[in-house]
N, C-alpha and C positions, 0 to 999 in steps of 0.2 A: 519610395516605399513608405505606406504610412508605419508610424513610431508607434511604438508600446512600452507600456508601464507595467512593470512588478515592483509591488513590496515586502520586502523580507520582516517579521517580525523578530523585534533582539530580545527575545524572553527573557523576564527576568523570574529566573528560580531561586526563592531562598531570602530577595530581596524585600525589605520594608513596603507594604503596599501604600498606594500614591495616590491622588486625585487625578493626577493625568493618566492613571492607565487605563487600557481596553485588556477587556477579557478577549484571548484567545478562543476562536470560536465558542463562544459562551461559557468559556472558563472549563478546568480551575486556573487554568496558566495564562500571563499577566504581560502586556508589553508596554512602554509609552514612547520608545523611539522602534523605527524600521528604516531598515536600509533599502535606496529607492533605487533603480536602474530603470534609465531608458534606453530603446535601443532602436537601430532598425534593422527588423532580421537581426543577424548578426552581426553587426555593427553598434558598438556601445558609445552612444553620445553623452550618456551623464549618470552618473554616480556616489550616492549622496547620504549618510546619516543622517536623520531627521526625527523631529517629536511627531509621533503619528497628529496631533493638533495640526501640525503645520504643511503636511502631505497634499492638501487640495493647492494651497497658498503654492508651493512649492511646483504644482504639477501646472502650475499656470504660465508657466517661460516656457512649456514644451507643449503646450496647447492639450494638456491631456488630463484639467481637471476632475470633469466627469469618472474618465477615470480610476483615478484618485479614490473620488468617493463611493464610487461601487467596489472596487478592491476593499474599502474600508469596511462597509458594509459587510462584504463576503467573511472576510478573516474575523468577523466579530461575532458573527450570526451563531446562536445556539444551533448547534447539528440535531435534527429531530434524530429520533431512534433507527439500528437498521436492523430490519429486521426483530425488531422489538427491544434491540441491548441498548440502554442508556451509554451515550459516547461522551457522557461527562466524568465517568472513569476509565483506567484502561483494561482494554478487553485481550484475550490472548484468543487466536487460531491456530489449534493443535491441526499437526501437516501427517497426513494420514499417505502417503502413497502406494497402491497397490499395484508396485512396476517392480521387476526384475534388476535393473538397472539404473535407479536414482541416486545419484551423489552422495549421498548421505547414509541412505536405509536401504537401499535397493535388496528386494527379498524378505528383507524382514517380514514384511504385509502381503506379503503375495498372496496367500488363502487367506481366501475370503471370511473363515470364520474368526481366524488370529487378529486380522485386521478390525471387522468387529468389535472384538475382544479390548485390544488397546484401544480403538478410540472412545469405548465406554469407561475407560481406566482413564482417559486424557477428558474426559466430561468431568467425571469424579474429582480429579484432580485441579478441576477451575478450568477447563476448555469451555466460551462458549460459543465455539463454531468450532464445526471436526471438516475441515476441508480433505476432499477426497481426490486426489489423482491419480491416471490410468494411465499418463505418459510423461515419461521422463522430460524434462525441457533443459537439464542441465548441460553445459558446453557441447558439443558433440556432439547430441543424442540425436538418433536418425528417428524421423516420424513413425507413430503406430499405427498400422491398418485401424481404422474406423471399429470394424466389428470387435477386434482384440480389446480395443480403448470401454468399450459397452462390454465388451462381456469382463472385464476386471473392475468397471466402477458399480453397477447396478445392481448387484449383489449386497456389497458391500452399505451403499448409499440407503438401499431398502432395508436395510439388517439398521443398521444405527438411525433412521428417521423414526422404523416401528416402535426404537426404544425410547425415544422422546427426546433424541438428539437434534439440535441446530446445525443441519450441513451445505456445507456449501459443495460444488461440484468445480475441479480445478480443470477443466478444459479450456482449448480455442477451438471444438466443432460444435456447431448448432446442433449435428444428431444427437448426439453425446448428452449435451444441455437439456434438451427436451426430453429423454428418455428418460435423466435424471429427476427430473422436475418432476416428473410422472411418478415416479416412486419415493417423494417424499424430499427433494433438494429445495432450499427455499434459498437461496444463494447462489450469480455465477460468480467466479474469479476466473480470469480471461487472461493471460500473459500478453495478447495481441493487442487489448484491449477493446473487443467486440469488432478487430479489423479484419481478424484471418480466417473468417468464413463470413459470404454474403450475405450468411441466410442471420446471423445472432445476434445481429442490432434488432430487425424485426422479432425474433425471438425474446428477447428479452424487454423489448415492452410490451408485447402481448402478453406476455405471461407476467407481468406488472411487480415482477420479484427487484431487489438489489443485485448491484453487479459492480464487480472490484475491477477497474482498470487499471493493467498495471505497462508500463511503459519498457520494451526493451526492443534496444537498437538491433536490427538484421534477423537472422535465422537463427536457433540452438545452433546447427550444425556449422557458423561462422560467427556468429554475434561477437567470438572473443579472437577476433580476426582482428587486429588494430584499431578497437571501437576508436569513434575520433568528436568530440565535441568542441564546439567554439568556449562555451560554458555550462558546463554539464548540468546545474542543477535548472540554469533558466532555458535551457533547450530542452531539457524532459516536460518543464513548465509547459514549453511552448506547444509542445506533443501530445500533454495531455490536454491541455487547455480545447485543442482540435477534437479531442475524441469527448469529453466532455459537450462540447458544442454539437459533435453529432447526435451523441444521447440525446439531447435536448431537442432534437431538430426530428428524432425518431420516436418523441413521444415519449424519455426518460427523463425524468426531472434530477433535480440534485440532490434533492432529499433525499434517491434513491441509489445514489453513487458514490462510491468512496477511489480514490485514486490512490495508485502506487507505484512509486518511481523507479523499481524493479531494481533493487541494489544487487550486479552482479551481473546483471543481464546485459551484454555489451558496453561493459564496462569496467574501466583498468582499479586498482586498489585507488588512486589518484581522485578519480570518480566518484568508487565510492562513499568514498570519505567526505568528500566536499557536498553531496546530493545529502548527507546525512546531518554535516554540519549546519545545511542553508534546510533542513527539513520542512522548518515551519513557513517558509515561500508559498509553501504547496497550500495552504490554506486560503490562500485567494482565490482559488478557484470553487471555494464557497464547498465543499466536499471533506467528506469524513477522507483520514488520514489513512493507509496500513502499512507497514514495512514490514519487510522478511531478512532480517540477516541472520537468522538461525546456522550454524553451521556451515558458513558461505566460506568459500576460498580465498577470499579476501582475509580474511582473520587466522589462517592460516601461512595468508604471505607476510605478514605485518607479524606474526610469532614464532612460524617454526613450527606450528600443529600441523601436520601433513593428513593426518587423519581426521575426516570428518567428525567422529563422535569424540574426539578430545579439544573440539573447539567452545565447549558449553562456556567456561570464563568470558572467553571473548563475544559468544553471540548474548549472553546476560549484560556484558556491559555496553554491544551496540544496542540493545532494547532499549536499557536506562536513558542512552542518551539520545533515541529516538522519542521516549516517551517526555525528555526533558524541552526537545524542541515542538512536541504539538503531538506525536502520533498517537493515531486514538485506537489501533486494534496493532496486536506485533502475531505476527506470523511466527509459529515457533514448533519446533519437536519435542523439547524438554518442557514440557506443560507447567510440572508441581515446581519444576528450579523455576520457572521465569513468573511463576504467577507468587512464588515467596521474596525473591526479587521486588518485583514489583509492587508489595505490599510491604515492602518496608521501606521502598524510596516515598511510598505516597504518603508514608507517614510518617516520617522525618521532615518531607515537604509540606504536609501540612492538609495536600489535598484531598 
């Protein structure tokens, strides 16, 4: 089995800046050592802090300098724009769902005009992408017939595009996508990550829009069935790494791809902690960053909040410390909390 290389950058936030460091995809966040793992498959042969200087030197006892140097490359590379937002500050996506049944808000958006209504209140408030979804994907959730998914999102989608909103469309059908797109989506986010329909890899480079892949083990209706990884942050790596590669191979480039390691999505509290703590991994794969732990049940198991809408502490401080390891867009419901949040860590830090 041939071997493979990741490097984890050990960000320094806060720290004196240095001549040895590399700007984290073209800054503002800063590293000069990464921790390196090789593996094969899931088998870990070597394991190693290192000065990102010494990473090629280093990757040359396992035959895998090259590499090295393109991981280096990738994690340092300024992220062009997506969709026109500069990802050299952090951007927030207000989570708009127009479902009966979503973990969180389910109902609240169900009409179409209400939903409207708050996501021009979440633009106002520093949203700038209104992500729009028509089907629950939370634990459980049984699939929505096609037409139900289109008749809840495209209402919606054409209401907040005509007002000069940034939207993106929260499906895995290509109908769904395209119909979207048609009335004003410039945005997919995909939970499959363009895998769970045949037709949405070809859709989405023909229609030459950005697309958020985000990574989760199994089905909604089992995903939290005994998720099971060997190492959860460098197995999602390795998952998305493939769907990344497809993009690529279907005519999407990386400039127009952001990954997301789907914290919650087939996966235990254990998981997602660790996929959070090792965040900035993910930047090797040369791609803009986004996390979602808005209101997740995970911060609920770790507190005692059994209630979705009383987790805002907790989903504010996993942003911070997504936005502390590299993430460059946080996925979130409380727009004006996370975006006052967020403007006072970046100015304390400096960025």
């Amino acid at each position: 089995m041939t071997a493979s290389l990741t490097l984890r950058p050990l960000v320094q936030v806060g720290a004196a800046a240095s001549a040895d460091d590399v700007l984290l995809a073209g800054g503002p966040l800063r590293f000069h050592q990464c921790e390196a793992v090789v593996r094969d498959g899931a088998s870990e042969r070597a394991r190693a802090v290192i000065a990102a200087a010494e990473a090629q030197k280093w990757a040359e006892g396992y035959g895998l300098a090259p590499d090295a140097k393109d991981l280096l490359q990738r994690l340092s590379a300024l992220r062009p724009p997506i969709a026109g937002l500069d990802l050299g500050q952090p951007q927030v996506m207000g989570v708009i769902n127009v479902t009966p049944d979503s973990f969180s808000d389910g109902g609240d958006r169900f009409d179409p005009a209400r939903a409207i209504a708050d996501g021009l209140a979440m633009r106002d408030a520093g949203a700038a992408i209104l992500d729009i979804g028509g089907e629950s994907t939370r634990p459980g959730a049984a699939p929505v017939p096609p037409e139900e998914e289109l008749r809840r999102v495209v209402p919606v989608v054409k209401g907040l595009a005509k007002a000069g909103a940034l939207v993106s469309i929260d499906s895995r059908r290509a109908a769904v996508m395209a119909a979207t797109l048609d009335v004003g989506a410039q945005i997919i986010n995909d939970v499959t990550a363009l895998a769970g329909d045949p037709e949405s890899l070809v859709l989405a480079a023909q229609r030459q829009v950005p697309v958020v892949l985000m990574h989760m083990q199994g089905e909604p209706q089992t995903m939290q069935r005994q998720p099971h990884y060997d190492d959860a942050p460098l197995d999602v790596y390795d998952v998305l790494a493939a769907r990344v590669a497809a993009c690529e191979a279907a005519g999407i480039p990386r400039a127009r791809i952001a990954v997301d390691p789907g914290i919650g999505f087939g996966k235990t509290v254990s998981h997602n902690l660790r996929i959070l703590d090792q965040l900035a991994v993910f930047h090797g794969l040369g791609c803009a960053v986004v996390i979602g732990v808005s209101r997740k049940s995970f911060i609920g198991r770790l507190t005692g909040a059994e209630a979705a809408k009383a987790r805002l502490p907790g989903s504010l401080a996993g942003a911070l410390a997504g936005i502390a390891r590299g993430a460059q867009i946080i996925r979130a419901h409380d727009v004006a909390e996370t975006r006052q949040a967020l403007a006072v860590w970046t100015a304390i830090e400096g960025g």
